[in-house]
mmCIF file of the N, C-alpha and C atoms, coordinates in Angstrom:
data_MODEL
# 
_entry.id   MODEL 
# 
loop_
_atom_site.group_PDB 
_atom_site.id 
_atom_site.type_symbol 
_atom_site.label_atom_id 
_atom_site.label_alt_id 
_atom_site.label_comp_id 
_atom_site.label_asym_id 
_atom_site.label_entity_id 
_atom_site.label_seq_id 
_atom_site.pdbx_PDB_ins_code 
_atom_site.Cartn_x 
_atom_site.Cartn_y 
_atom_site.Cartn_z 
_atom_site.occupancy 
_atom_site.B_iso_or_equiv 
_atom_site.pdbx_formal_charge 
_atom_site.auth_seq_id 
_atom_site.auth_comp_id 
_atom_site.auth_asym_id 
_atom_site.auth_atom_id 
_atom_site.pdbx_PDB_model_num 
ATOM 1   N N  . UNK A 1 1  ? 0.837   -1.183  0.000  1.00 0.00 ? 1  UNK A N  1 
ATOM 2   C CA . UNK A 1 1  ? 0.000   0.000   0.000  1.00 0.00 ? 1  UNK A CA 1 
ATOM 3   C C  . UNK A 1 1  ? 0.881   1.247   0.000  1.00 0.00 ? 1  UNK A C  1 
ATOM 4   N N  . UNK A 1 2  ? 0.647   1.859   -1.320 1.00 0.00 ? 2  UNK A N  1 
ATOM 5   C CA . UNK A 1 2  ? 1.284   3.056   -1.290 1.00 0.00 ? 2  UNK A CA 1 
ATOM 6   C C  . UNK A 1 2  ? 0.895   4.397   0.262  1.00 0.00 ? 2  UNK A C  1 
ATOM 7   N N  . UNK A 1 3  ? 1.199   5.475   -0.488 1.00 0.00 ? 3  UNK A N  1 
ATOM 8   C CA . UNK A 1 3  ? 1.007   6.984   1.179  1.00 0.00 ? 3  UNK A CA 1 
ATOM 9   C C  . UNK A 1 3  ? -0.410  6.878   1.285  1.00 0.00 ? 3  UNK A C  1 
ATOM 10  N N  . UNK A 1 4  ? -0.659  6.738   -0.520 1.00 0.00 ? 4  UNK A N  1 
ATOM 11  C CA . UNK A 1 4  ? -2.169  7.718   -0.687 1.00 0.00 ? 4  UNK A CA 1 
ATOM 12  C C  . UNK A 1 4  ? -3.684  6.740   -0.160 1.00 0.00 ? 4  UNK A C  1 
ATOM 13  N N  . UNK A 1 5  ? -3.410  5.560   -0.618 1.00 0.00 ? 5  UNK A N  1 
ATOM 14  C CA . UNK A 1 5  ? -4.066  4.449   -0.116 1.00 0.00 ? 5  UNK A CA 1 
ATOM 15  C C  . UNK A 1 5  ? -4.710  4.691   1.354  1.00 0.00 ? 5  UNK A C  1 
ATOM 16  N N  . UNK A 1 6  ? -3.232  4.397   2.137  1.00 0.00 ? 6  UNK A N  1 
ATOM 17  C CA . UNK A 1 6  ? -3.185  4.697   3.889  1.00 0.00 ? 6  UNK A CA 1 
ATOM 18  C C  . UNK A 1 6  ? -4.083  5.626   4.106  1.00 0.00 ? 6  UNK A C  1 
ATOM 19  N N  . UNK A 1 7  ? -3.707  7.133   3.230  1.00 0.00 ? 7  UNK A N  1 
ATOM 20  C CA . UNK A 1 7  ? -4.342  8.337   3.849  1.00 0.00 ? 7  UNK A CA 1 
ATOM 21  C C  . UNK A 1 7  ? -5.842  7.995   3.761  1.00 0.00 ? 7  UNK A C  1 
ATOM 22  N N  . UNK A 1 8  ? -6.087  7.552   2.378  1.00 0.00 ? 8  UNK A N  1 
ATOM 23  C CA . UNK A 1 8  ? -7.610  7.150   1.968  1.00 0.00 ? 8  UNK A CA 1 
ATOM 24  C C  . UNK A 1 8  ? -8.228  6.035   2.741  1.00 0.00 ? 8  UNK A C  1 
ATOM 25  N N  . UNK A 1 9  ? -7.190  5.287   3.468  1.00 0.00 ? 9  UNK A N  1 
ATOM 26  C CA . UNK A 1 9  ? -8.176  4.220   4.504  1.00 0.00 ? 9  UNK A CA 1 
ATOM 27  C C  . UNK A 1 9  ? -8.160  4.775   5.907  1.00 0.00 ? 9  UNK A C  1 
ATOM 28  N N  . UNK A 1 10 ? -7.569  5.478   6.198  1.00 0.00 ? 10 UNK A N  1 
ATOM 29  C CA . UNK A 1 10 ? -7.171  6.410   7.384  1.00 0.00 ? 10 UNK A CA 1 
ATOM 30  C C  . UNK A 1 10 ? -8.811  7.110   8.146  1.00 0.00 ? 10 UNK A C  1 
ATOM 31  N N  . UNK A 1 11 ? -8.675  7.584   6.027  1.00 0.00 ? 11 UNK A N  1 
ATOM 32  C CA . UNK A 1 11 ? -9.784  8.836   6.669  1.00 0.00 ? 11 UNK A CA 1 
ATOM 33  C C  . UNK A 1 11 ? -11.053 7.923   6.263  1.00 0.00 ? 11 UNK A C  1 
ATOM 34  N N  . UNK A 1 12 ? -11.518 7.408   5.521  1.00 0.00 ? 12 UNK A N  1 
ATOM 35  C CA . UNK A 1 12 ? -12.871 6.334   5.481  1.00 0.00 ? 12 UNK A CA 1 
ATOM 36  C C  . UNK A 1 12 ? -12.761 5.632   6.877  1.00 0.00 ? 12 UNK A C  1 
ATOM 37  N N  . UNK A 1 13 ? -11.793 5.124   7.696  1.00 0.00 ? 13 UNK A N  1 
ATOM 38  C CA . UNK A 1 13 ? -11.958 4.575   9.133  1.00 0.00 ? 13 UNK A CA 1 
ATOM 39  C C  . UNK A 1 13 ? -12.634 5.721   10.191 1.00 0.00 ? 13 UNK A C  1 
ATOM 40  N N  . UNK A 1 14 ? -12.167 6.816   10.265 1.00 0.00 ? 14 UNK A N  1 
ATOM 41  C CA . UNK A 1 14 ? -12.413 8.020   10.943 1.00 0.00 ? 14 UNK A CA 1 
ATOM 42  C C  . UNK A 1 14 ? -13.772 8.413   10.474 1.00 0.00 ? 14 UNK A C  1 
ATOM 43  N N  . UNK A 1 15 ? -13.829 8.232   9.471  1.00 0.00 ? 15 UNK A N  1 
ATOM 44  C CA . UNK A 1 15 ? -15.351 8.512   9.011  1.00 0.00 ? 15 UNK A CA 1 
ATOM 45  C C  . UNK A 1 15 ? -16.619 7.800   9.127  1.00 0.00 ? 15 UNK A C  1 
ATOM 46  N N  . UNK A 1 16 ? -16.026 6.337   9.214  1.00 0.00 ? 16 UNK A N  1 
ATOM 47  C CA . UNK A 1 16 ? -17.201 5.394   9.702  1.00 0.00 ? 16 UNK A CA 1 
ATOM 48  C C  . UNK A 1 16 ? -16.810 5.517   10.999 1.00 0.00 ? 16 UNK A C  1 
ATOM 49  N N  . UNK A 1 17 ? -16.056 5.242   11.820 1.00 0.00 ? 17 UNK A N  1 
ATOM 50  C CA . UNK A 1 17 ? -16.356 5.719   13.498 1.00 0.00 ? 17 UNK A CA 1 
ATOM 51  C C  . UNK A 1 17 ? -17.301 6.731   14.264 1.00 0.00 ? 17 UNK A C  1 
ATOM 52  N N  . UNK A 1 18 ? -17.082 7.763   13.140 1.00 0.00 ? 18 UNK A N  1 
ATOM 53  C CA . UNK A 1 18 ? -17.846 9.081   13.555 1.00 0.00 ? 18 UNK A CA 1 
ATOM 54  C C  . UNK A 1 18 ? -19.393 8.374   13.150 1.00 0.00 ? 18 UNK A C  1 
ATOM 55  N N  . UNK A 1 19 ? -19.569 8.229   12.297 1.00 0.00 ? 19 UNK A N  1 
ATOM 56  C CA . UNK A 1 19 ? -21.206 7.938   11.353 1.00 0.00 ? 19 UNK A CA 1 
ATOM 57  C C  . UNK A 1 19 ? -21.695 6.500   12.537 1.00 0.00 ? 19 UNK A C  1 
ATOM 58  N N  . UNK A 1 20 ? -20.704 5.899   13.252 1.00 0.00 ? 20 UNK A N  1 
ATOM 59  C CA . UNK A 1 20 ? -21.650 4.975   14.225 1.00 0.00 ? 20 UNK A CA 1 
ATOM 60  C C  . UNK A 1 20 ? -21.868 5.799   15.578 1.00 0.00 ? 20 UNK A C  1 
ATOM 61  N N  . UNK A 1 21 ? -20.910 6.338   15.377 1.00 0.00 ? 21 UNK A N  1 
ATOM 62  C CA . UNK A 1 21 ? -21.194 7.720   16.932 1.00 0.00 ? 21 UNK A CA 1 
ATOM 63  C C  . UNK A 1 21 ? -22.003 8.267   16.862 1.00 0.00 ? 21 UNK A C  1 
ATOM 64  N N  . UNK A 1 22 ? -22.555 8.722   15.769 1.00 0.00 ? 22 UNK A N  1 
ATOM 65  C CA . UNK A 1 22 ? -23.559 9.480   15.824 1.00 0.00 ? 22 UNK A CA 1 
ATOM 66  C C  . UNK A 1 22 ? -25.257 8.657   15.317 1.00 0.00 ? 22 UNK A C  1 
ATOM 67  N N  . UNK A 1 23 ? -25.181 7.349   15.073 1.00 0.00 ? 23 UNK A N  1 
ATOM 68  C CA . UNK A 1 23 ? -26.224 6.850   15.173 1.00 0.00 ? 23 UNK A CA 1 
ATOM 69  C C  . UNK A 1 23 ? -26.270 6.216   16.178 1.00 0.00 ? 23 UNK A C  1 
ATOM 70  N N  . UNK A 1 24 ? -25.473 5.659   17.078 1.00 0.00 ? 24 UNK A N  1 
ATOM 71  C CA . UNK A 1 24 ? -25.862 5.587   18.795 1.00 0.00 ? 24 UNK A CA 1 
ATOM 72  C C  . UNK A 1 24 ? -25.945 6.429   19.336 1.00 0.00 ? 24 UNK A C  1 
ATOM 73  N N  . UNK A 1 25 ? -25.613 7.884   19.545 1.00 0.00 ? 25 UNK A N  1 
ATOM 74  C CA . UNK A 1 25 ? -25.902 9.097   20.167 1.00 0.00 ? 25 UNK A CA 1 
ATOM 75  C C  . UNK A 1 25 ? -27.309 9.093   19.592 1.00 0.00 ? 25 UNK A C  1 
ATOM 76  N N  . UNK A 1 26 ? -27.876 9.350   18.327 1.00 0.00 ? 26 UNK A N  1 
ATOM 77  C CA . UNK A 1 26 ? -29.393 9.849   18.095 1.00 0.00 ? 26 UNK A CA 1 
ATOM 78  C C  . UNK A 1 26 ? -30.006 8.318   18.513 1.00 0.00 ? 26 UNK A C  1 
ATOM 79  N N  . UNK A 1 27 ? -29.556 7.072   18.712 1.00 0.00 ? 27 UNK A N  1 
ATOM 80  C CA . UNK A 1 27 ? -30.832 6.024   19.001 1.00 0.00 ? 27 UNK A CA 1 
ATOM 81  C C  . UNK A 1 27 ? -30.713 6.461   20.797 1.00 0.00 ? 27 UNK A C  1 
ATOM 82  N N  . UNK A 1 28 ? -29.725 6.055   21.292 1.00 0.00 ? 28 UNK A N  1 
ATOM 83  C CA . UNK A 1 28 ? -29.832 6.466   22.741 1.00 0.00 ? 28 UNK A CA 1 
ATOM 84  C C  . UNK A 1 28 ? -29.620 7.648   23.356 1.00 0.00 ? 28 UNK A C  1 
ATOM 85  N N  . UNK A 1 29 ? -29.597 8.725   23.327 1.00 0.00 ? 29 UNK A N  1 
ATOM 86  C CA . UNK A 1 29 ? -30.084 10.325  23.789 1.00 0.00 ? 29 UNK A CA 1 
ATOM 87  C C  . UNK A 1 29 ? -30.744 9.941   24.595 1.00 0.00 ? 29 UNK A C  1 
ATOM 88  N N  . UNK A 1 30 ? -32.019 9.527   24.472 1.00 0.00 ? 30 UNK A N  1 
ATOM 89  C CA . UNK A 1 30 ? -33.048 9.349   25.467 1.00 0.00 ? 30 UNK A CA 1 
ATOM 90  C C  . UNK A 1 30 ? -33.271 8.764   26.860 1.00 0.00 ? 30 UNK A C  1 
ATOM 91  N N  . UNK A 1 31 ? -32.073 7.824   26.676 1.00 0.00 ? 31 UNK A N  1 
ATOM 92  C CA . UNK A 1 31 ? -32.182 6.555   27.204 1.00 0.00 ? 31 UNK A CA 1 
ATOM 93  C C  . UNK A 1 31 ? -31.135 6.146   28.665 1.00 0.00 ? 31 UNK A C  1 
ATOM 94  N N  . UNK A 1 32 ? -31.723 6.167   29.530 1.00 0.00 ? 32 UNK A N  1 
ATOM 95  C CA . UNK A 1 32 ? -30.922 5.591   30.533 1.00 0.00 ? 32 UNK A CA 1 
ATOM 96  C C  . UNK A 1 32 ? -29.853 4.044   30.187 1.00 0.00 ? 32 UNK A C  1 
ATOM 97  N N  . UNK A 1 33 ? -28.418 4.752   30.039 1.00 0.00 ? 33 UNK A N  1 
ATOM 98  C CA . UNK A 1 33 ? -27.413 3.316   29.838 1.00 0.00 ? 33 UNK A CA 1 
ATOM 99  C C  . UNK A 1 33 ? -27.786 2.368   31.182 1.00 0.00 ? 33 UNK A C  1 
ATOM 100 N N  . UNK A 1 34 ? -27.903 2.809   32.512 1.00 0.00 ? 34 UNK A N  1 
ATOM 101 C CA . UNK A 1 34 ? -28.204 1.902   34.009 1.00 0.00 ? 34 UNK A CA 1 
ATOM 102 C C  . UNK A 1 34 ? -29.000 0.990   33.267 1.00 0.00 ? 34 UNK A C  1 
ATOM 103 N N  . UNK A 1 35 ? -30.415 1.584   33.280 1.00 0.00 ? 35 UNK A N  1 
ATOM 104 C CA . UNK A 1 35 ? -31.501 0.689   32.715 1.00 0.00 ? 35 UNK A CA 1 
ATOM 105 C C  . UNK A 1 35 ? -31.071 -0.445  31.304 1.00 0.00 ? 35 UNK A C  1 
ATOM 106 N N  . UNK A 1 36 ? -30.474 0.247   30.270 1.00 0.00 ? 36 UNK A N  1 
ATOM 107 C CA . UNK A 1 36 ? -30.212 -0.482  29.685 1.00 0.00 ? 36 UNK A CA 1 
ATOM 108 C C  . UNK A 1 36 ? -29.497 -1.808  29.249 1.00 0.00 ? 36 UNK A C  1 
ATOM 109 N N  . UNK A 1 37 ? -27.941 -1.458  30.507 1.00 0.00 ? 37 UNK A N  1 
ATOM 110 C CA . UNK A 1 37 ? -27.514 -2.813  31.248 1.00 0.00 ? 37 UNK A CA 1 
ATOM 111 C C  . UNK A 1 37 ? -28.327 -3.780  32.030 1.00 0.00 ? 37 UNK A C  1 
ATOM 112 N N  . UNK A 1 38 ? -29.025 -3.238  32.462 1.00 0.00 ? 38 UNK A N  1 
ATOM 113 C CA . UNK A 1 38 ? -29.262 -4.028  33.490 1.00 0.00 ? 38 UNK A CA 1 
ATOM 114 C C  . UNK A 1 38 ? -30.246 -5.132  32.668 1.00 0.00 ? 38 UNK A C  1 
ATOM 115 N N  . UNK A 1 39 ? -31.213 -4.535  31.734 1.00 0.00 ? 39 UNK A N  1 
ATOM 116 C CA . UNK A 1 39 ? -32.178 -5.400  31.042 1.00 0.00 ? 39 UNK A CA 1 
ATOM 117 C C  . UNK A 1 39 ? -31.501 -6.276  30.113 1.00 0.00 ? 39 UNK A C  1 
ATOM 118 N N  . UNK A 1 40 ? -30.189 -5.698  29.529 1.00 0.00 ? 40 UNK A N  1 
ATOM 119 C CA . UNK A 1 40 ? -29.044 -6.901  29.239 1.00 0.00 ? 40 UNK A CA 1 
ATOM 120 C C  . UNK A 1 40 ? -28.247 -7.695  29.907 1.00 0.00 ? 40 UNK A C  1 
ATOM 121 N N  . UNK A 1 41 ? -28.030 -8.063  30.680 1.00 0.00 ? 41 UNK A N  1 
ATOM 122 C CA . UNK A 1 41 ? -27.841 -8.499  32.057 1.00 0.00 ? 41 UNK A CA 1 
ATOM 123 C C  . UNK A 1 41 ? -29.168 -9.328  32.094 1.00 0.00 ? 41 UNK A C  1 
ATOM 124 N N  . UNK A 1 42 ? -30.133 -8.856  32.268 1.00 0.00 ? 42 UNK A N  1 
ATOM 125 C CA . UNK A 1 42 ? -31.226 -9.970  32.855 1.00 0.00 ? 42 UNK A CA 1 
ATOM 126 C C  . UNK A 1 42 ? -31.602 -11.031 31.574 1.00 0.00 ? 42 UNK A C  1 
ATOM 127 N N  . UNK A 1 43 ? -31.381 -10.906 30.628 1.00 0.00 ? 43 UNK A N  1 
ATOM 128 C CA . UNK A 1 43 ? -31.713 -11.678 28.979 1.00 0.00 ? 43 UNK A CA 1 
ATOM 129 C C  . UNK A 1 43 ? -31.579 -12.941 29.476 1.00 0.00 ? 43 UNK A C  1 
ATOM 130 N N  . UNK A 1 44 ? -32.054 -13.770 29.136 1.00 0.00 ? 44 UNK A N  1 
ATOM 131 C CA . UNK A 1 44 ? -32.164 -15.534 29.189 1.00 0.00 ? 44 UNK A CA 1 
ATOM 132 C C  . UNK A 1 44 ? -31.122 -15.995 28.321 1.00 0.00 ? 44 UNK A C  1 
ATOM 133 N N  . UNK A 1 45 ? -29.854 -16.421 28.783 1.00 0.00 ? 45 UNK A N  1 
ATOM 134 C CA . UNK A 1 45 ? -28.746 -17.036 27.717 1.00 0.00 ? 45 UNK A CA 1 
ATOM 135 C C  . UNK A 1 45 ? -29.619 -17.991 26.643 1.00 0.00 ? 45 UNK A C  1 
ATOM 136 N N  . UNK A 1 46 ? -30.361 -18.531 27.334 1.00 0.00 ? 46 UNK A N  1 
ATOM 137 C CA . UNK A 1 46 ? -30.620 -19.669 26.352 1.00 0.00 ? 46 UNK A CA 1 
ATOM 138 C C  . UNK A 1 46 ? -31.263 -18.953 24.807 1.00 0.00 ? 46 UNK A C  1 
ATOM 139 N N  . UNK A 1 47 ? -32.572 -17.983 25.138 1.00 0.00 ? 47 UNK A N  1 
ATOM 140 C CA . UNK A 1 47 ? -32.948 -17.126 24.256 1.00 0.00 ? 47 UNK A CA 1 
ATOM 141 C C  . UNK A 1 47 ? -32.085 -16.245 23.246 1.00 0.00 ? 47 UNK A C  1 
ATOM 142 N N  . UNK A 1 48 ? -31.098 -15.843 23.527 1.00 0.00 ? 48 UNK A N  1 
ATOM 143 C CA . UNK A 1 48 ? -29.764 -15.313 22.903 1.00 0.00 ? 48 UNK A CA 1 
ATOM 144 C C  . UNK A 1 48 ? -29.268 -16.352 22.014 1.00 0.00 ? 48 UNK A C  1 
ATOM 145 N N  . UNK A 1 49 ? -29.037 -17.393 22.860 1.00 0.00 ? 49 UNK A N  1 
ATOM 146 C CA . UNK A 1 49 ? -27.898 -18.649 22.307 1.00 0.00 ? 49 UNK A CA 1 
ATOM 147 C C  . UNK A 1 49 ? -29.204 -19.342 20.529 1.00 0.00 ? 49 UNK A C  1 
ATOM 148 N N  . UNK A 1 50 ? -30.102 -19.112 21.194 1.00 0.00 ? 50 UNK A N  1 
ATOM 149 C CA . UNK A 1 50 ? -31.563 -19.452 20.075 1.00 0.00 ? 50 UNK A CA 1 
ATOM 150 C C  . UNK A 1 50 ? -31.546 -18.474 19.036 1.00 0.00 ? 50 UNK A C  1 
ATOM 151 N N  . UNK A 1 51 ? -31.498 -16.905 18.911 1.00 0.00 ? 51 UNK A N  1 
ATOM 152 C CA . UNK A 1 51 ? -31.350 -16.203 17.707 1.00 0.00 ? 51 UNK A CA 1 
ATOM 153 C C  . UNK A 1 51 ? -30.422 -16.126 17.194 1.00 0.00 ? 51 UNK A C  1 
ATOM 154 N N  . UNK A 1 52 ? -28.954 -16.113 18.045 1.00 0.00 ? 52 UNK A N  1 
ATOM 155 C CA . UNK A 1 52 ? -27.949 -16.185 17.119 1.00 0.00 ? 52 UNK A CA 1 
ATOM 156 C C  . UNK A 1 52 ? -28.181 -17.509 16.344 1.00 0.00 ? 52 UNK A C  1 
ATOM 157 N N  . UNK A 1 53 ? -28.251 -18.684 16.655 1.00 0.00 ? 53 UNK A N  1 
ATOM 158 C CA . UNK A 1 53 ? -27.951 -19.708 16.134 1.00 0.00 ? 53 UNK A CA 1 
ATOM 159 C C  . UNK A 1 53 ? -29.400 -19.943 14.639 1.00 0.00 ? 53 UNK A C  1 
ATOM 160 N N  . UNK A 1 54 ? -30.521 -18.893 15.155 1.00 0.00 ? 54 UNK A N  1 
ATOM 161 C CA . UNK A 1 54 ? -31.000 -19.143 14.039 1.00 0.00 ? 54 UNK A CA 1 
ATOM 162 C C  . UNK A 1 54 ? -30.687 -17.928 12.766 1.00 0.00 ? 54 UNK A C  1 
ATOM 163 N N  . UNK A 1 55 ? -30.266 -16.678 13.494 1.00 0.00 ? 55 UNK A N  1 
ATOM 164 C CA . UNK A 1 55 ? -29.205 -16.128 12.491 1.00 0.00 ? 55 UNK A CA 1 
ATOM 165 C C  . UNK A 1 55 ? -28.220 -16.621 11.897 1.00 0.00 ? 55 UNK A C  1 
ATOM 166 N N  . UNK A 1 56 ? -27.295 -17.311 12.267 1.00 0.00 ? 56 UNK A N  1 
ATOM 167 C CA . UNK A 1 56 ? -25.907 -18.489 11.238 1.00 0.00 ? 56 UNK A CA 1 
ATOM 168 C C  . UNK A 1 56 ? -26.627 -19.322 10.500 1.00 0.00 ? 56 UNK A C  1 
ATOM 169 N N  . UNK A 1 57 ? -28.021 -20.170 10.847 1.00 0.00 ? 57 UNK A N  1 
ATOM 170 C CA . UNK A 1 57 ? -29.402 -20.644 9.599  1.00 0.00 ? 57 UNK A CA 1 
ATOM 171 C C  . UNK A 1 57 ? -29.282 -20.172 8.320  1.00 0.00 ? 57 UNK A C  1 
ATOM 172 N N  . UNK A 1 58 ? -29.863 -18.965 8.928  1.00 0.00 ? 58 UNK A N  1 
ATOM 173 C CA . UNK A 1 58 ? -31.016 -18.310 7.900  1.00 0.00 ? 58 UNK A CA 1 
ATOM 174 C C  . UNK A 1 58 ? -29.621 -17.427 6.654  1.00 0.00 ? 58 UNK A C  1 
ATOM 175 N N  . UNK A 1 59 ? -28.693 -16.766 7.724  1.00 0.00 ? 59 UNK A N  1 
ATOM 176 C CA . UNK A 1 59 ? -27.302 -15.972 6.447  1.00 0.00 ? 59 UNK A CA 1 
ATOM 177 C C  . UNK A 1 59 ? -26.345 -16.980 6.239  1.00 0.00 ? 59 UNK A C  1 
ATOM 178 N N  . UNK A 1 60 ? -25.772 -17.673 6.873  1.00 0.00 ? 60 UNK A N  1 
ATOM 179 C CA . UNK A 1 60 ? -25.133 -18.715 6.353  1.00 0.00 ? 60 UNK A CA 1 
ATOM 180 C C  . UNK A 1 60 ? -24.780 -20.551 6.107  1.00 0.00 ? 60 UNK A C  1 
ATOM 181 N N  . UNK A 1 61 ? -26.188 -20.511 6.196  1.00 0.00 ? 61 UNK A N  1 
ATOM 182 C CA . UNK A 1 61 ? -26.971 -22.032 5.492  1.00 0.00 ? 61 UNK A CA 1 
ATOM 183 C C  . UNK A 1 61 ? -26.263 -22.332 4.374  1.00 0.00 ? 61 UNK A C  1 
# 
């Protein structure tokens, strides 16, 4: 990888960092993080362990 490459993956990295910062800032603004741990925290492993596994199904069947 040449300078210009670097610079050009440099700044597309910096740029998608920012663009997820700012769509978790506008989804949670509202939102108590306490509350929001905690209701992750309480999730049923087994229920978790059930969508992922039918997500790896359904995209990579």
């Amino acid at each position: 990888m040449d300078k210009k490459d670097t610079k050009k993956s440099v700044r597309n990295l910096l740029l998608f960092l920012v663009l997820i910062f700012i769509t978790f800032y506008i989804i949670f603004k509202d939102q108590n993080p306490t509350e929001i741990f905690k209701l992750v925290r309480s999730a049923d492993l087994k229920f978790v362990f059930i969508a992922v596994r039918f997500y790896d199904f359904i995209f990579y069947a």
